[in-house]
N, C-alpha and C positions, 0 to 999 in steps of 0.2 A: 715704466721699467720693463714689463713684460714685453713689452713691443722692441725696442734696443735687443732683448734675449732672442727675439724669432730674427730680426735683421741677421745679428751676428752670427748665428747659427745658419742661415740661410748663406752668406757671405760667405762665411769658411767653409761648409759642406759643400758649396758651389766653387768654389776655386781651388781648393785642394783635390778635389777629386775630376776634376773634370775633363775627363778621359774620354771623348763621345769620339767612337772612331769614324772618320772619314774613306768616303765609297772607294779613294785610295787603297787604303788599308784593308779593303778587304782579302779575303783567302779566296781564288777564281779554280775551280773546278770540284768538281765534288765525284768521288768513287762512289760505284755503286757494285761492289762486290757482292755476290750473295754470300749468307751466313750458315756455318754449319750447323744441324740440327745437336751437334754437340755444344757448342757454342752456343745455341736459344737457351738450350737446357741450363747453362752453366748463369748465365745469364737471371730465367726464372730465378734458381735457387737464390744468386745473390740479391736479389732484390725481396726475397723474405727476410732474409737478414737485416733491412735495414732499410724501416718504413718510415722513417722522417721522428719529429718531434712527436711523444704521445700528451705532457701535459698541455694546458692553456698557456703556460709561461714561455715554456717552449716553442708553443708554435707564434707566440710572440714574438720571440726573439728570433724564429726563422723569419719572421715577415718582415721584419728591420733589417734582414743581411742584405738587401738591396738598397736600404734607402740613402739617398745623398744628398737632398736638399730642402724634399718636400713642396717643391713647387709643380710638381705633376703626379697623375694618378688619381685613382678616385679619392683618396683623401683618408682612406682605412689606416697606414702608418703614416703617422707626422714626428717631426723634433718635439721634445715635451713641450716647449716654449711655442710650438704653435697650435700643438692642441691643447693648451690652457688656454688661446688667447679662443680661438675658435668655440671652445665649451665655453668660455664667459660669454660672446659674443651670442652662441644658442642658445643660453637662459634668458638674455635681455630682450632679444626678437621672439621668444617665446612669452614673455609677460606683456611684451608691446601687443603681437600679431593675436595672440591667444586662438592657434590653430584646433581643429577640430576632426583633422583628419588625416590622414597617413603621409597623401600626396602635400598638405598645406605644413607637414612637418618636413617633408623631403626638400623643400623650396628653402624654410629655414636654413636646414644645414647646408642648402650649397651656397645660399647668401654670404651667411660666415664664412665658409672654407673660403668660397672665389674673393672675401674683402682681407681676410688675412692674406691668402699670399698676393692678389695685387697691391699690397701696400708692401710684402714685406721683397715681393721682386723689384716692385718700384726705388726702395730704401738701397738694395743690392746692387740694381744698373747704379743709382747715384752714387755709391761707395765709391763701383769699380772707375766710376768716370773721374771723379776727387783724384783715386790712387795715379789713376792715368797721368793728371793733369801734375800733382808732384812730383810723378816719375819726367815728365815732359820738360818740368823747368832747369833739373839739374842736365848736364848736356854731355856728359859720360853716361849717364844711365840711359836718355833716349839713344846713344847710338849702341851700346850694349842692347837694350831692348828691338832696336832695330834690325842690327846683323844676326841676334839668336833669331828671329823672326826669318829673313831670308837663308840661315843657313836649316832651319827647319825646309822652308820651303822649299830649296836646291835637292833637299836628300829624297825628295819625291821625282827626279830627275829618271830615275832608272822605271817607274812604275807610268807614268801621263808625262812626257817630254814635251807634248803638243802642248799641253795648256800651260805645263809651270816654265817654261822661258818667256811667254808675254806675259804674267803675273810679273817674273822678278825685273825683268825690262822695268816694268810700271814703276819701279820704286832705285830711291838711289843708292840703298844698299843692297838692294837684289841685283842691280846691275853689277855695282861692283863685283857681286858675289861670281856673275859670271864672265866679266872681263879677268878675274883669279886666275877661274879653270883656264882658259885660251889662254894666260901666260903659261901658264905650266904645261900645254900642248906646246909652245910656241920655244918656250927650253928644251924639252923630249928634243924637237927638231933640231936645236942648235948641240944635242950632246949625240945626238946616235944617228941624224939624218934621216930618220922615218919613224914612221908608229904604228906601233905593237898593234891588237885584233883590239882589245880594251879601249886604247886613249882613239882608235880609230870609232869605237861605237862611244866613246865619247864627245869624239866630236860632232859625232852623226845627234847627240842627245841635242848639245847645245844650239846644235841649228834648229833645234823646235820639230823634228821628225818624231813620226808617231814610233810609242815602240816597236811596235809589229815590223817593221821597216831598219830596223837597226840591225839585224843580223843579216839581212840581204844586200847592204851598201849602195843604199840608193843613191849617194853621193860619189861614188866609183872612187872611194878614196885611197885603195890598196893601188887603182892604176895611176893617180897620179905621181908625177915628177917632184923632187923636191922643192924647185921654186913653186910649185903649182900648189903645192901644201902652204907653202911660206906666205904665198900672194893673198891664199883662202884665210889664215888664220891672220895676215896682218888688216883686213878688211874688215875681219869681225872686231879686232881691236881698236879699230879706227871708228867704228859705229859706235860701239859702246860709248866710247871717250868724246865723242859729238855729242851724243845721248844725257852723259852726266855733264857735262860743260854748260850746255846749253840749258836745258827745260829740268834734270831730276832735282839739282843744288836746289834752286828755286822751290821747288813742288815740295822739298822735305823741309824748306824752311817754315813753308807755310802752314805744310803740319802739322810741324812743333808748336805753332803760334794756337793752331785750331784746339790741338790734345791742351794746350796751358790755359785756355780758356774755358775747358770743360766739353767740348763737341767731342761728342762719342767717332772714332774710326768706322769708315763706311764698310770695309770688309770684316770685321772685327765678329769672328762666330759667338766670342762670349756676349758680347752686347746683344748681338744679332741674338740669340737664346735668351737671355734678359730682359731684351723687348718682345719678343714672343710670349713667355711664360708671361707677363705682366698683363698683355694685352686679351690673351685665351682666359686668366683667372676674371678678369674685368668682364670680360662678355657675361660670364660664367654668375658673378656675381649682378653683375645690372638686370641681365634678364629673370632672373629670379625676386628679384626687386620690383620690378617690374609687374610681373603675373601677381604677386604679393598686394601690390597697390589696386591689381585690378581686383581682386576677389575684397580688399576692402571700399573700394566703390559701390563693389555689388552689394554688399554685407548694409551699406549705409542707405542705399536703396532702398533694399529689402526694409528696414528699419522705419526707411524716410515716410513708406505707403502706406505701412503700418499706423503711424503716427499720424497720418494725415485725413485718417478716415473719419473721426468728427469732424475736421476743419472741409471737408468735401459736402456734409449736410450743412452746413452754415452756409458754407458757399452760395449751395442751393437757395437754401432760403432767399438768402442778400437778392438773388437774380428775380426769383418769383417779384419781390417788393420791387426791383425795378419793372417787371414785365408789368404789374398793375400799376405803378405812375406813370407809365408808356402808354395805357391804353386810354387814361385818364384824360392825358394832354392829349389823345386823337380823337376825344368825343368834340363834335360839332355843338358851336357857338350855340347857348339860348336864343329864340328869336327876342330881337330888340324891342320894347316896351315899353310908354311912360314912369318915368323914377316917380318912386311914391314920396309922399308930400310928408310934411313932420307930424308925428302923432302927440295927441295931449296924452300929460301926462298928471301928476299929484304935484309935480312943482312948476308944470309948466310947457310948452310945445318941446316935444324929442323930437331930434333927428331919426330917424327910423337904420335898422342895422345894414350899412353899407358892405350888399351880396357882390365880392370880388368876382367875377367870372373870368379863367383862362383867359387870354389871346389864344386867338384860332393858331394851329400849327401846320405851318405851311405845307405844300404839295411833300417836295425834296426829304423833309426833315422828316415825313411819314411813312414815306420810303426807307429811306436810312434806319429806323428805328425799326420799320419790321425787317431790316434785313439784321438789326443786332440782337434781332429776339430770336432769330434762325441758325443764327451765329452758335447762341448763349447755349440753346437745345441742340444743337447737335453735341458743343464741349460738355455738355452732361451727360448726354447718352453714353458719348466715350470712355466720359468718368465710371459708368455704371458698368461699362464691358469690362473696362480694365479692374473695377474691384471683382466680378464674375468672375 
């Protein structure tokens, strides 16, 4: 239940606010006035007036006036719903890891922060893709969703001309969108016989010219003739309606079919943001997992040498008992001698006690054997560095 609570929080803070402005949208120059020493002054004083939040609560609530979804930042303001799942997830990696020191507690909490929000951006893109794919099947909604899309993207028209006419080419309702404008230059013509300074840098936009170049008529459109306008704007009409005829019908059918089966849009900045934040918390949290895993390898190491230091003197031992039945089997043959005869006994002739002696052991295999008693001493000497 708690996990659905950080989703849907994540979901709605992420899509109702999602306002990230585009390098479009920026403000392009900046004044650099000097300031009158009246104006520093007046400046100081208001700034003693009014020094932010004094309690803890306050300055809580000042550090939540930015927050929007919690899937970025160091992790100090979250939705409640994902720092309860986060504090449940640091008590449990705290009883599992049973850290011991500052940095082995800092790995904990980025564990949990980076597995709550990859789980809870991952749940978010899957939402948005779901919502996508309902919006996709009804087939007024995707051309609604479609043309607010290209008429968003047309009103960038006045700011980068160069780059938003092959974007809305690319698509069959951005095309439309700019086969529109050329009808309505292409009426201007048929009501007044020319065009105003405006639908002139309009036209200058839709040919794809950079704006810097709209005010200086690089298309010399004030000096053409009116068929010479006519001939311009019914070529661009004619491209367009090749354009959608031919390849765009097709490309947005296919679309549709892609968005109703759940494939996220390749241009699509929310997704594109969805798969970022998902992919950053993931790092975030694996390698911390990771260093985690290795400090308890070490830890079991540490542990393992500990534990192993009687079984290291047995070892020994074991080895010494083989070096003396090693040296056993290399002593040379008794010489050969008549076998003694039976001895009397109180009930009668004994067989006398049958002395086994060795098989001699060959050249090779005495070799072999002192080289695994060379072996045996030096893996102990080791032994004894590394307990040192």
């Amino acid at each position: 239940m708690m996990e659905n609570d950080v989703v849907s929080d994540v979901y709605a803070n992420f899509f109702h606010k999602d306002t990230e402005m585009s390098p479009d949208d920026a403000v392009v120059g900046v004044t650099n006035a000097p300031t009158s020493p009246a104006r520093i002054r007046a400046n100081r004083q208001n700034a003693q007036k009014s020094t932010g939040p004094k309690t803890e609560e306050g300055k809580a609530i000042a550090r939540a006036n930015g927050l929007r979804h919690g899937l970025t930042g160091s992790g100090v303001v979250l939705p409640d719903a994902m720092r309860a799942e986060v504090d449940r997830l640091i008590a449990a990696f705290t009883r599992e890891f049973q850290p011991t020191t500052e940095g082995e507690r800092q790995l904990i909490e980025q564990r949990a922060l980076g597995l709550v929000r990859s789980k809870a951006a991952w749940s978010a893109e899957t939402m948005h893709l779901v919502e996508r794919s309902e919006r996709a099947a009804s087939p007024g909604l995707w051309e609604a969703d479609r043309k607010a899309e290209a008429v968003e993207l047309a009103a960038r028209l006045t700011r980068t001309p160069e780059l938003v006419v092959p974007k809305l080419k690319g698509g069959l309702h951005g095309a439309q969108c700019l086969l529109d404008r050329w009808l309505l230059l292409d009426t201007a013509l048929d009501q007044r016989g020319c065009w105003d300074e405006e639908e002139q840098e309009l036209a200058t936009r839709l040919s794809g010219l950079p704006e810097i170049c709209v005010g200086q008529d690089p298309m010399g459109l004030s000096r053409m003739t009116l068929d010479e306008l006519r001939q311009l704007v019914s070529e661009r009409i004619a491209e367009l309606d090749a354009l959608i005829a031919d390849d765009l019908r097709l490309q947005d059918e296919r679309d549709r079919e892609r968005a109703i089966a759940g494939f996220p849009k390749a241009d699509s900045p929310t997704y594109r943001r969805l798969y970022r934040y998902t992919m950053a918390a993931d790092r975030i949290q694996q390698k911390a997992a990771d260093e985690m895993r290795r400090i308890e390898r070490e830890r079991a190491a540490a542990k393992g040498v500990a534990d192993q230091t009687p079984a290291l003197a047995s070892v020994e031992a074991v080895d010494s008992k083989v070096e003396e039945k090693t040296e056993v089997e290399a002593r040379p043959d008794p010489p050969p001698g008549p076998s003694p005869g039976p001895v009397d006994g109180p009930e009668g002739p004994v067989a006398p006690p049958c002395v086994a002696f060795e098989q001699p052991t060959p050249r090779g295999e005495r070799v072999r054997s002192s080289r695994r008693r060379e072996k045996r001493k030096a893996r102990q000497e080791a032994r004894k560095r590394k307990r040192a």
